[in-house]
N, C-alpha and C positions, 0 to 999 in steps of 0.2 A: 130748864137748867141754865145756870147764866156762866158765862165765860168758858175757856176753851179745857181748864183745869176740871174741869166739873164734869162734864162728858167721859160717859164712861159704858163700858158694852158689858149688859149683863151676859151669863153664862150661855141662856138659849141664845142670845144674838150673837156671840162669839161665834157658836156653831153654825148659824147663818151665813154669818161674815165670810166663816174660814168656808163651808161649802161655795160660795162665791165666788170667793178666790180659787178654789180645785177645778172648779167644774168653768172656770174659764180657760186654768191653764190645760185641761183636757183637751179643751174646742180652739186652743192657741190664739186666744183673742184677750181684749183688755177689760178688766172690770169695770162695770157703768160704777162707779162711786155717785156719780151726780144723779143715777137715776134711784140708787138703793137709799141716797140719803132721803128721797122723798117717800119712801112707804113706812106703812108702821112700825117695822122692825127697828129701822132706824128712826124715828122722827125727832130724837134729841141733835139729830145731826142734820137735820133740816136747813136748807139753806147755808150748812157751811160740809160740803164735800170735802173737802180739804182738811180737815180735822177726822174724818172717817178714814183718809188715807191714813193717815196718821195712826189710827189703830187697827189698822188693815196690816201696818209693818209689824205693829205689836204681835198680831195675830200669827202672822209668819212667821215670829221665830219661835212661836208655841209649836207649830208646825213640821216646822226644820229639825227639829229629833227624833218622831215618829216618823218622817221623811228617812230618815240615815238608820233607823233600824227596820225600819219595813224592808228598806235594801239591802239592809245585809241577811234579814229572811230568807230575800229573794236569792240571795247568791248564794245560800245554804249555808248561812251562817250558824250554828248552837243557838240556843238559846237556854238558859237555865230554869227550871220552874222553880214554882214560889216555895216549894221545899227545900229547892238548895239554896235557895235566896236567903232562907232564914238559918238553914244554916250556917251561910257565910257572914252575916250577921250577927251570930251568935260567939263567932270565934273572937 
């Protein structure tokens, strides 16, 4: 892949990527970007880490709304099923 536009994470490496990021902020340590850019999962990002950060922030804020509703689960928030979804949809 040539240039920094063209790099792009398919959907299993998303899920890669984003377990990477969880399961470090789990362990409260930093993510190796330099070391993930060197395996297969990433090899389009080979030698340039820094462009992997770059969709590492992507990845986070895919993140960031399943973050904000898993806690409010947790705090025994409603949640609506996909019954009432549709009928709130339908109004």
């Amino acid at each position: 892949m040539e240039g920094a536009s063209k790099r792009t994470l398919l959907i299993s490496a998303t899920i890669l990527l984003a377990n990477r990021i969880v399961a470090a902020r789990n362990e409260d340590r930093l993510v190796d970007y330099e070391g993930a850019s060197k395996t297969q999962h990433f090899s389009a990002f080979q030698g340039h880490h820094e462009k992997l950060v770059e969709k590492a922030e992507e990845v986070e804020e895919l993140l960031l709304p399943a973050l904000k509703e898993q806690r409010a689960i947790d705090a025994g928030k409603y949640l609506m099923t996909m019954e009432e979804w549709r009928d709130t949809l339908d109004q």
